[in-house]
C-alpha positions in Angstrom: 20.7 9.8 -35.2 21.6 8.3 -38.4 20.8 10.8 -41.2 20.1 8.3 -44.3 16.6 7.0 -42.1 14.0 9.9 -41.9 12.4 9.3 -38.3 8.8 11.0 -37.7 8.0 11.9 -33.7 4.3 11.0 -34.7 5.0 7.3 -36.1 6.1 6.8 -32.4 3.2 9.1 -30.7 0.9 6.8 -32.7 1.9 3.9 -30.9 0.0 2.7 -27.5 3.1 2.9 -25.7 3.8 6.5 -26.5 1.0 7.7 -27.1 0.5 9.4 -24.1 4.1 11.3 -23.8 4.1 15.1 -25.1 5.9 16.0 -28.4 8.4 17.1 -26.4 9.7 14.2 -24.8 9.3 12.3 -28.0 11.6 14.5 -29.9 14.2 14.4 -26.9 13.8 10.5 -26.9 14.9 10.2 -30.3 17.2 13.2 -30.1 19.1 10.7 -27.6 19.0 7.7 -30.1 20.5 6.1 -32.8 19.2 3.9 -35.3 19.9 0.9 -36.4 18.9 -1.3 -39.2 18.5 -5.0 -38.9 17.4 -7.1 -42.5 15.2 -9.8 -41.6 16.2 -13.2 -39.9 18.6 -11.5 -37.7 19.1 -12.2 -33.8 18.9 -8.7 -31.8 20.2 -10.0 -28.5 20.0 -13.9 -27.5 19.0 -15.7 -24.3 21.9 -15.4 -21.6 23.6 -12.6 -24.0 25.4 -10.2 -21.2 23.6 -6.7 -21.2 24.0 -4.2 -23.6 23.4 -1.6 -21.5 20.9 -0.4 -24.2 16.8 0.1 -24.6 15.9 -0.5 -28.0 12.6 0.7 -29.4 11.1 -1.0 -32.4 10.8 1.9 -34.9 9.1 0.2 -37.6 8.9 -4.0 -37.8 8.1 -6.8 -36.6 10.3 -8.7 -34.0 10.0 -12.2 -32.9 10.5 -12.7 -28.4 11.6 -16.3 -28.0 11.2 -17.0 -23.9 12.9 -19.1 -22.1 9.7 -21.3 -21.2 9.0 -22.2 -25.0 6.9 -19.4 -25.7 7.1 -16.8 -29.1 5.4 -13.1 -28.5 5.4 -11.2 -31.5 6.3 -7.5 -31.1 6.3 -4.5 -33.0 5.9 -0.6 -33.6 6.3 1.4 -30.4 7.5 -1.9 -28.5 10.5 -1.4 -26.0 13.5 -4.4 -26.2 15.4 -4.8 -23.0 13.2 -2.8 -20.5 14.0 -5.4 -17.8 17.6 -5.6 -18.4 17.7 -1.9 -17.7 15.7 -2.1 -14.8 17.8 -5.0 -13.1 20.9 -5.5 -15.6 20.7 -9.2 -15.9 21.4 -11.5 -18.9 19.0 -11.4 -21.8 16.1 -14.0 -20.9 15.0 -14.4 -24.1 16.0 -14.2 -27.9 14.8 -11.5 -30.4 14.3 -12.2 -33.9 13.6 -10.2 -36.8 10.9 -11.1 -38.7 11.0 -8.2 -41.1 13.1 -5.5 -42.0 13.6 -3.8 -38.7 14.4 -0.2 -38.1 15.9 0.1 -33.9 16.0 3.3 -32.0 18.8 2.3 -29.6 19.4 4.3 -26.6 22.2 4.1 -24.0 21.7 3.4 -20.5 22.7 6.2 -18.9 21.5 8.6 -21.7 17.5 6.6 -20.4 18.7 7.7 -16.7 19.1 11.3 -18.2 15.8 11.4 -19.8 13.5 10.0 -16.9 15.2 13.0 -14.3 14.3 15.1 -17.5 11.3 14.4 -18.5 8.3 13.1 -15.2 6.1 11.5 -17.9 8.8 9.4 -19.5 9.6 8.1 -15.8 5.8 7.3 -15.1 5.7 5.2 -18.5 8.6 3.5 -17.0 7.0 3.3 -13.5 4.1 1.7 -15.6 6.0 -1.0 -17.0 8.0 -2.0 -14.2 4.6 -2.8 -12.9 3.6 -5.1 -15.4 6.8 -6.9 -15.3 6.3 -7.1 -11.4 3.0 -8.5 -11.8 4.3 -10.7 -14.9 6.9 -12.4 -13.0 5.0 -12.6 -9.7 5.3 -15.6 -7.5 2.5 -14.6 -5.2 0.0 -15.6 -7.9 -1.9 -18.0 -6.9 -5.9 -19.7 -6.7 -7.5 -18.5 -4.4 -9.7 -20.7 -1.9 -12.3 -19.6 1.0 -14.7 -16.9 1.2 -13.0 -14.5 -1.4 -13.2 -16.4 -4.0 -17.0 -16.6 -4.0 -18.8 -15.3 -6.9 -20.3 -11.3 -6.1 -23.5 -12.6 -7.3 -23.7 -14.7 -3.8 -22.9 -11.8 -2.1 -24.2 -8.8 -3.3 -27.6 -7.1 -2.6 -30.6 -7.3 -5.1 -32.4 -5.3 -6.5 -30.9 -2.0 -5.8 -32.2 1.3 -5.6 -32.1 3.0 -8.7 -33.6 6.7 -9.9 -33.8 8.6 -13.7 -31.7 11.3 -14.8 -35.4 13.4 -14.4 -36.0 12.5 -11.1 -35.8 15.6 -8.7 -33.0 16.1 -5.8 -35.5 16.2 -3.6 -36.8 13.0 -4.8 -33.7 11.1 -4.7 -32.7 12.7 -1.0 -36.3 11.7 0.5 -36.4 8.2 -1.5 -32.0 7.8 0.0 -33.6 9.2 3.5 -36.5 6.7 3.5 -34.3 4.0 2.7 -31.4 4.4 4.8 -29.1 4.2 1.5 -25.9 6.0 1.2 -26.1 6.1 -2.4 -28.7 6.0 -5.5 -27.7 4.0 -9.0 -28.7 7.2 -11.6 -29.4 5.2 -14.8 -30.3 6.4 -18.6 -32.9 5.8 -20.4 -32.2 2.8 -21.9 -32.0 1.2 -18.1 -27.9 1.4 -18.6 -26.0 2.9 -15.6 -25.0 6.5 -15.5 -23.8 7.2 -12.4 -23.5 7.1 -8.8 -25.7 9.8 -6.4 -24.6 10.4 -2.7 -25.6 12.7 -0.1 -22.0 14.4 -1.2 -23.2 14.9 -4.7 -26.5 16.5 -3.6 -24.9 19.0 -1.3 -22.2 20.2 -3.8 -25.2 20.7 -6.0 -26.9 23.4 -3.7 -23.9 24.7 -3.0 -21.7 25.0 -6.1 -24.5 24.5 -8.5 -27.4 26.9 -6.8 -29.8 24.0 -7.1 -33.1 23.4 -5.4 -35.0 20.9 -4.7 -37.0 20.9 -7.6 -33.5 20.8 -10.3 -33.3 17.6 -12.0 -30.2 15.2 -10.6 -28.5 15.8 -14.0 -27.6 18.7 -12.5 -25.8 17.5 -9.8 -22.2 15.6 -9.8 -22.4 12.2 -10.2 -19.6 9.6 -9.1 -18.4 7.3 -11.8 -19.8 4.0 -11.6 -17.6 1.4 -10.4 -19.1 -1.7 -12.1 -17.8 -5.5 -11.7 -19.8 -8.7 -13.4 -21.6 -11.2 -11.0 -19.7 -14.2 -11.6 -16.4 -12.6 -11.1 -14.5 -13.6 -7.8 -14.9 -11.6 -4.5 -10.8 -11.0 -4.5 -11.5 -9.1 -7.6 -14.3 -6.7 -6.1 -12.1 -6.1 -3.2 -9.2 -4.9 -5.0 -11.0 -2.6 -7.7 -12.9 -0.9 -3.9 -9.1 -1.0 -2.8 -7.8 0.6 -6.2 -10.6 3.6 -6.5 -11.5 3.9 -3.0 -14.6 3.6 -3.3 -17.3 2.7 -1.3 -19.5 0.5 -3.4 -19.9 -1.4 -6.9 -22.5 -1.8 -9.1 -23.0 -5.2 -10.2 -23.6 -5.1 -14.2 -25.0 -7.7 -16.8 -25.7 -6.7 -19.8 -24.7 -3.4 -19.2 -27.7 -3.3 -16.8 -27.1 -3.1 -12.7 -28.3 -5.9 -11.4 -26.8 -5.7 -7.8 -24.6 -3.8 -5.2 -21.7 -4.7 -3.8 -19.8 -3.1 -0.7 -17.2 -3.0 1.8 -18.8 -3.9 4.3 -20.6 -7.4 2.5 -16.8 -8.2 1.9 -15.9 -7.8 5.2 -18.9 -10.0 6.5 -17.5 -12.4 4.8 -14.4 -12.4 5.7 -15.5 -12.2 9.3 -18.1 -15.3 9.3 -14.6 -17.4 8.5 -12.9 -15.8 10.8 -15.2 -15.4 13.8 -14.4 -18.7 14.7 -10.3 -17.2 16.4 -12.4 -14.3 17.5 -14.5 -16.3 19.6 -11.7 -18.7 20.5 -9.9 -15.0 21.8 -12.5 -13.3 23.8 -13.2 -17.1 25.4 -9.6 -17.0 26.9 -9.8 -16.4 31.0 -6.0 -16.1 30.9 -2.4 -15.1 29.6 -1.4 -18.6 29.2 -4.2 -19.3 26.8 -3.9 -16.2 25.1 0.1 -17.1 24.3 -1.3 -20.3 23.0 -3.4 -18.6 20.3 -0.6 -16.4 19.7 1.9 -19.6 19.2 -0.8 -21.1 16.6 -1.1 -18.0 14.6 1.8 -19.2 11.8 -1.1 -22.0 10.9 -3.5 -19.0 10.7 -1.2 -17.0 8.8 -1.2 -19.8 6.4 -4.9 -20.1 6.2 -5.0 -16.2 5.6 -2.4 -16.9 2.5 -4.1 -19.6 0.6 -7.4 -17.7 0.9 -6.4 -13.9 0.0 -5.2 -12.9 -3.1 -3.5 -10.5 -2.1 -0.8 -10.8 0.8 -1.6 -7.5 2.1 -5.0 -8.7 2.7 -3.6 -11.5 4.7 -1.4 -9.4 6.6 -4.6 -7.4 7.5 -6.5 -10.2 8.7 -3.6 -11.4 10.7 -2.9 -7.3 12.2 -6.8 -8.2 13.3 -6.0 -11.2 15.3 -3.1 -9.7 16.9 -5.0 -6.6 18.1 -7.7 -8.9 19.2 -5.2 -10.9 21.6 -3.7 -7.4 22.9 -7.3 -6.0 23.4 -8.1 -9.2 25.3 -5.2 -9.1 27.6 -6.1 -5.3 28.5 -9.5 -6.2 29.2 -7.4 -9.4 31.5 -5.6 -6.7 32.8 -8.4 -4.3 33.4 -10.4 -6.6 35.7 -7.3 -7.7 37.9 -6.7 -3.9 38.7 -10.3 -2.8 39.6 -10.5 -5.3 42.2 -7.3 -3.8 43.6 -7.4 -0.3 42.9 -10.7 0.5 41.4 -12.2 1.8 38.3 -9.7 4.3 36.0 -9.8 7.7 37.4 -10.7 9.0 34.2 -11.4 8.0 30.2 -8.0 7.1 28.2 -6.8 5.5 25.3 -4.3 3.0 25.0 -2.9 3.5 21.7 -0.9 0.8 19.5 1.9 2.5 17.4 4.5 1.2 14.5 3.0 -1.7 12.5 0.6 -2.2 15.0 -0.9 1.7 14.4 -0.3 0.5 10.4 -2.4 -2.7 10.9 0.9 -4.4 9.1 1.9 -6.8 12.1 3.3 -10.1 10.9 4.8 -13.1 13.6 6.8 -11.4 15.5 6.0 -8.1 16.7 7.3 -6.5 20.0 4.8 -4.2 21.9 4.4 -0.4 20.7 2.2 1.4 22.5 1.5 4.4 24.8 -1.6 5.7 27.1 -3.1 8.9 26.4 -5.2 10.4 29.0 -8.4 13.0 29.0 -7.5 16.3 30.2 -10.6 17.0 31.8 -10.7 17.7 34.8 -7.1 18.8 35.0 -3.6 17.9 36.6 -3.5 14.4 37.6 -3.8 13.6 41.2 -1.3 11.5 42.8 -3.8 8.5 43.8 -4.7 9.2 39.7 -0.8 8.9 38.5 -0.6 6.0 40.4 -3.6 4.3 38.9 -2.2 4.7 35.4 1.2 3.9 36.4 0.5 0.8 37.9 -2.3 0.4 34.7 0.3 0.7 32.2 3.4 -1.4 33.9 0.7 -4.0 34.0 -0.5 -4.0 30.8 3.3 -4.4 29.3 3.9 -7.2 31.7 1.0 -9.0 30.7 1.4 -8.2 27.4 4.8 -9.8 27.2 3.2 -12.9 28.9 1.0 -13.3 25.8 3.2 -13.7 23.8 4.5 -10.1 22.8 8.2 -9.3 23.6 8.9 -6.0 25.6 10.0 -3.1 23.2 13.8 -2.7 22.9 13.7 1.4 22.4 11.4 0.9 26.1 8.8 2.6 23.2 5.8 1.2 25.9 3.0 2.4 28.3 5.1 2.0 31.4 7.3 4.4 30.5 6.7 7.8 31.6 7.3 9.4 28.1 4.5 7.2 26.9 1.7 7.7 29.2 0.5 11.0 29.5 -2.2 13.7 29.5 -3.5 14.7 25.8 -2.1 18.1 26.7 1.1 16.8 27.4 1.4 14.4 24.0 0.0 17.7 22.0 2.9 20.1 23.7 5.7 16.8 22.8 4.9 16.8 19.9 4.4 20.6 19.2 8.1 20.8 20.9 9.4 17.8 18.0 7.8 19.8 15.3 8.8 23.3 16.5 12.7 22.0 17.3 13.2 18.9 15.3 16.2 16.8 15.7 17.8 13.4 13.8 16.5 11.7 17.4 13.1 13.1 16.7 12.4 12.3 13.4 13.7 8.4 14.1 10.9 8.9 17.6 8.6 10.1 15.0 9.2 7.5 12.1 7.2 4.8 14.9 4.8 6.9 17.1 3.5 9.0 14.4 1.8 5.7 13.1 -0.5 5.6 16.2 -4.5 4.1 16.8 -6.7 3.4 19.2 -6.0 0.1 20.8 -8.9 0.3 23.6 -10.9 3.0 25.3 -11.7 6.3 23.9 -10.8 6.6 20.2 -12.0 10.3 20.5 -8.7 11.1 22.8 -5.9 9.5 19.7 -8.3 11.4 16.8 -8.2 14.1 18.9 -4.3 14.0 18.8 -3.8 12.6 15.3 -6.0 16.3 14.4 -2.9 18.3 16.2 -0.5 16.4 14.3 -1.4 17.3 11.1 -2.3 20.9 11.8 0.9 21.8 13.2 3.3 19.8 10.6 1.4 21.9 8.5 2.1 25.1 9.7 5.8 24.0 10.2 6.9 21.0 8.2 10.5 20.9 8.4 10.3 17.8 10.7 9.5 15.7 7.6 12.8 16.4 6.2 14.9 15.3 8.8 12.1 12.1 8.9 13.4 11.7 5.1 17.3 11.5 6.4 16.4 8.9 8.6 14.7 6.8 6.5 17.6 7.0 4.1 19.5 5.3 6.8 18.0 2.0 4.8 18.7 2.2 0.9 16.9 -0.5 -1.3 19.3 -3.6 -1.7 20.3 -2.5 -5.1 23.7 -2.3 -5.9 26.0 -1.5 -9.2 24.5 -2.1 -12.1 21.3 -3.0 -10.1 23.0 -6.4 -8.6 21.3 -7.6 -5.3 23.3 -6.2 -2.3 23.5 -9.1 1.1 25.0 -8.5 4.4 29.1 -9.1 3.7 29.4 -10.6 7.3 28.8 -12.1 10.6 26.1 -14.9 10.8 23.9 -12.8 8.2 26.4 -12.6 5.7 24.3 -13.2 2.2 20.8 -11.7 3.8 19.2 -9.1 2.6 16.8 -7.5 5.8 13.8 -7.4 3.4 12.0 -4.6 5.7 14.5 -2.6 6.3 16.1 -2.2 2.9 12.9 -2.7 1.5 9.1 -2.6 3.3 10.0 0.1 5.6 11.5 2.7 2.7 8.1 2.4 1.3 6.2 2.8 5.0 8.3 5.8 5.8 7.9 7.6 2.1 4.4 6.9 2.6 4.2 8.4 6.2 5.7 11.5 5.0 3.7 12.0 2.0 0.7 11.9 3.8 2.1 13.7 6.8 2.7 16.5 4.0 -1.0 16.1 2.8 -2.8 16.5 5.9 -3.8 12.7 5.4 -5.0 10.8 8.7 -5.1 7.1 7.0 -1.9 5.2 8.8 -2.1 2.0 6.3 0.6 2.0 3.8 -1.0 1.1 0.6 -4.0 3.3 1.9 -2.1 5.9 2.1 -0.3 5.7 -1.5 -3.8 5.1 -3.0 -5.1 8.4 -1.0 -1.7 9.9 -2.6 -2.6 9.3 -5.9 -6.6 10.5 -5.4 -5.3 13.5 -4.1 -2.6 14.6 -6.6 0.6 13.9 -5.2 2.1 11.0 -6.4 1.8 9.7 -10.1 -0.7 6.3 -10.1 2.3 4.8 -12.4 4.2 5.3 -9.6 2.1 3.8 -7.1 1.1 0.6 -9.2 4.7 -0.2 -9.2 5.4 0.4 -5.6 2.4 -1.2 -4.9 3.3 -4.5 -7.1 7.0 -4.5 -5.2 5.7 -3.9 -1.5 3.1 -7.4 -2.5 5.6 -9.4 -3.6 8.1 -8.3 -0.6 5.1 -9.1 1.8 4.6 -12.6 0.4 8.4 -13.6 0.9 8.8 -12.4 3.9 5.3 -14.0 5.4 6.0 -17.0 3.7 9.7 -16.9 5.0 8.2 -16.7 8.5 5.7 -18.7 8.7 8.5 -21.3 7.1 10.7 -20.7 10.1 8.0 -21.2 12.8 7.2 -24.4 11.1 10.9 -25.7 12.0 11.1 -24.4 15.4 13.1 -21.1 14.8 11.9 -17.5 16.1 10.5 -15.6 12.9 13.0 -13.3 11.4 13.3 -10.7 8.2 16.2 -11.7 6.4 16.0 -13.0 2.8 18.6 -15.0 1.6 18.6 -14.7 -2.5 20.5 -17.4 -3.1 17.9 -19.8 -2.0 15.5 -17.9 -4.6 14.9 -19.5 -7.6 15.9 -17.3 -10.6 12.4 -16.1 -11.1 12.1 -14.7 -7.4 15.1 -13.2 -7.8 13.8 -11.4 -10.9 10.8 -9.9 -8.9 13.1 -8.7 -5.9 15.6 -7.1 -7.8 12.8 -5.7 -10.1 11.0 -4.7 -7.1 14.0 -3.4 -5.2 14.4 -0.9 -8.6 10.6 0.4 -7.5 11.3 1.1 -4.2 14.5 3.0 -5.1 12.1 5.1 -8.0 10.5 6.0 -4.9 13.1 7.1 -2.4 14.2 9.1 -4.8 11.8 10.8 -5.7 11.2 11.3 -1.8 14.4 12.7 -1.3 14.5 15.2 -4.7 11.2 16.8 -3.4 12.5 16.9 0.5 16.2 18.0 -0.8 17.3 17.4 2.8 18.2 20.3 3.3 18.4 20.4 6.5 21.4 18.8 6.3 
């Protein structure tokens, strides 16, 4: 650090920026820079400059941000110059200009890679930002059309139940009872919202709080209000529910609730435009009609991306359809087979695994599945076996006539491994867990991602509980998962250049779920795995991640931002390649991005490597 400039940790802790980071880092942050001083009028970097393989942090001035596009953002104190470069070392795409005397901490590349192993919260800051240059650069933004982007005032329920800080907990538990409500809007006294009262909230007050039924409600926990205005867009309700989990949000105006909004009056509407394919699906007497509505789902698809904001919801909606066809031709399948060979013996549970089990299916998807059936009342019989093995050969068959290719890895009902007593899935996967192998964790990495297809969902919850009990008593399985999923490394090469397939037909692809999607999937799965969580959708799972403690929410804003923005190319890639005639693939080729896209996938790409590593620090893999 240049001695002749006196440089105060507080003048940068004052800043928004760094305001949160500890003395600490600060101190080791500018123990790691040098400073420069640039008089006014001078050019810092230009537009198309080569890297400098350098952050600069604006000390103390004011620095002029020409863009590319036209526009002039004015920066100063606490700002960070070069952030994207250092992310994805491309060419300055813009031109800073002093506009005052300008004082630069400048800090080397790999002296920034240094710090952020160092020093968690200076990663998470980063982590932060990447996010808003994600979202900045995004080319899934778009308008939104269809039933999501209806105002919440259309939608939401009026007036609401609502209760004073003085009201008893008895009250508020008979008045919730009486109502069938699962939750009470707890407001001040000037009518303003306070909180949120649930039948959660009540209990923990009796039992943590020694409360009666005659203690005022202020004495129990109340959730915080998630509010939302009433002419803002449905899309916008759905992702603040996604973001905090939560179950429900006060509509405010004025400060003052004026409505509720939930899940489930988002999901009604989303069904009403919908219902129309569901009807279309149950309707269908045959295979061949069902393979129809399977070939016609890339115009759905489309639909679904025009009126979500969000790709993932899209992909959702079209995981729906797809498990609506399958549960069809089972139910096809079901009424051939009793008029052969009678009812089923006993209750089972065809289970859907993989993407399926993730509710992440796009075009393509081959058939994942299994049979799991009830114990009770013992060993099968032969004349039993025989029922579910000609059940299950069936249902792949017919399956595959609809439209859904047979498994490669034979990962289906009709085979043997994959139809079985509960007892006998418990004690395979006991055995995996107990004795794990490369060959296990890579069978692991897709079953473990299981749901209920049809029949008794008690039978898969019942196996999903023994999962999680016994990786928690002996875990070392998720390692080994952890060196299988770094098998696929983000497509991020030296000095963060875009890495393609070098040859054969692909040469210049990038497989975007392989070296992308899947990495976060699998760090996902074995986060939760760790935390005893039984939610198998991805971004649930990183948002239960964050609620829980485990992963930073910097972390997963940016993760989250990069697995959208893969989602949307590779959906719109597919349902592309339908359009001309050609079967639905996952292989990106970046040199038919335009410069911006290939901004946000290399930006991305640096996410998803943030992750896996951090996957891999924690996991060590040891084991090997």
């Amino acid at each position: 650090m240049d001695k002749d400039i006196s440089i105060n940790p507080q003048h940068l802790l004052a800043t928004d920026i760094f305001s949160d980071l500890s003395a600490d880092t600060i101190q080791a942050l500018l123990h790691a820079s040098h400073v420069k001083q640039i008089p006014a009028g001078n050019t810092i970097f230009h537009t198309g400059d080569i890297y400098q393989h350098e952050l600069f942090i604006i000390y103390q001035g004011k620095v002029e941000r020409h863009e590319s596009n036209g526009r002039i953002k004015a920066v100063s104190n606490g700002e960070i110059l070069g952030l994207t470069n250092y992310l994805d070392s491309s060419p300055y795409n813009s031109t800073a200009i002093t506009q005052t005397n300008t004082v630069l901490l400048c800090i080397p590349e790999k002296q920034v890679q240094r710090l952020e192993l160092d020093y968690p919260s200076l990663a998470n800051l980063f982590n932060a930002l990447i996010a808003q240059r994600i979202k900045k650069r995004s080319i899934a933004s778009r308008t939104v059309t269809g039933p999501l982007s209806s105002l919440v005032r259309n939608v939401m329920k009026s007036p609401i139940s609502t209760c004073s800080r003085e009201m008893t907990l008895g009250q508020a538990f008979h008045m919730m009872n009486e109502r069938k409500i699962g939750a009470l809007g707890v407001l001040n006294k000037n009518n303003t919202l306070f909180g949120v009262l649930t039948y959660a909230g009540i209990a923990e007050a009796f039992v943590s709080n020694k409360a009666t039924p005659d203690s005022k409600i202020s004495i129990a926990t109340c959730d915080v209000p998630r509010t939302i205005e009433p002419d803002a867009p449905l899309w916008r309700a759905n992702e603040i529910l996604d973001q905090f989990s939560s179950k429900y949000l006060f509509v405010v105006e004025d400060d003052k609730p004026i409505g509720l909004l939930s899940q489930g009056d988002i999901t009604k509407s989303l069904l009403a435009e919908n219902s129309g394919l569901r009807r279309q699906i149950n309707k269908a007497d045959n295979f061949s009609e069902l393979k129809s509505i399977y070939e016609k789902l890339a115009d759905y698809a489309q639909q679904l991306h025009t009126t979500n904001h969000r790709t993932s919801q899209a992909v959702n909606i079209l995981s729906n359809a797809h498990l609506a066809i399958q549960h069809r031709v089972i139910q096809l399948t079901l009424k051939d087979i009793e008029q052969k060979n009678g009812t089923a013996p006993r209750q089972y549970a065809v289970i859907i695994m993989g993407s399926g089990g993730r509710n992440e299916m796009l075009l393509n998807p081959d058939q994942d599945n299994g049979i799991i059936i009830n114990d009770e009342p013992g060993s099968l019989t032969s004349q039993e076996k025989e029922w579910f093995e000609v059940f299950a050969d069936n249902v792949n068959i017919n399956l595959d006539k609809a439209g859904y290719i047979l498994c490669p890895g034979d990962i289906m009902a009709r085979n043997p491994m994959y139809h079985k007593l509960l007892s006998q899935w418990k004690e395979q996967i006991s055995h995996l867990i107990k004795k794990p192998t490369t060959k296990a964790a890579r069978w692991a990495n897709i079953v473990f991602d299981f749901d209920t297809l049809y029949g008794e969902a008690e039978l898969a919850l019942a196996l999903r509980q023994h999962l999680l009990e016994a990786l928690k008593q002996q875990p070392r399985l998720l390692e080994y998962m952890v060196e299988d999923d770094a098998e696929g490394r983000p497509a991020l090469g030296l000095f963060n250049r875009l890495l393609t397939s070098e040859h054969g037909e692909n040469k210049g692809s990038i497989d975007i779920k392989r070296n992308g999607l899947r990495i976060i999937a699998d760090a996902a799965r074995v986060y939760a795995l760790s935390e005893g969580i039984a939610e198998n959708n991805t971004l649930k799972r990183l948002n239960a991640l964050v609620h829980c403690g485990r992963l930073s929410p910097e972390l997963v804003e940016s993760v989250r931002y990069a697995y959208e923005e893969l989602l949307d190319m590779l959906l719109l890639h597919q349902i592309e390649q339908v359009r001309q005639g050609s079967s639905p693939d996952k292989l990106i080729y970046p040199e038919q991005l335009s410069e911006q896209a290939k901004s946000v996938l290399r930006v991305s790409m640096r996410a998803i490597k943030r992750l896996q590593d951090q996957l891999q620090g924690e996991y060590g893999r040891s084991a090997f």
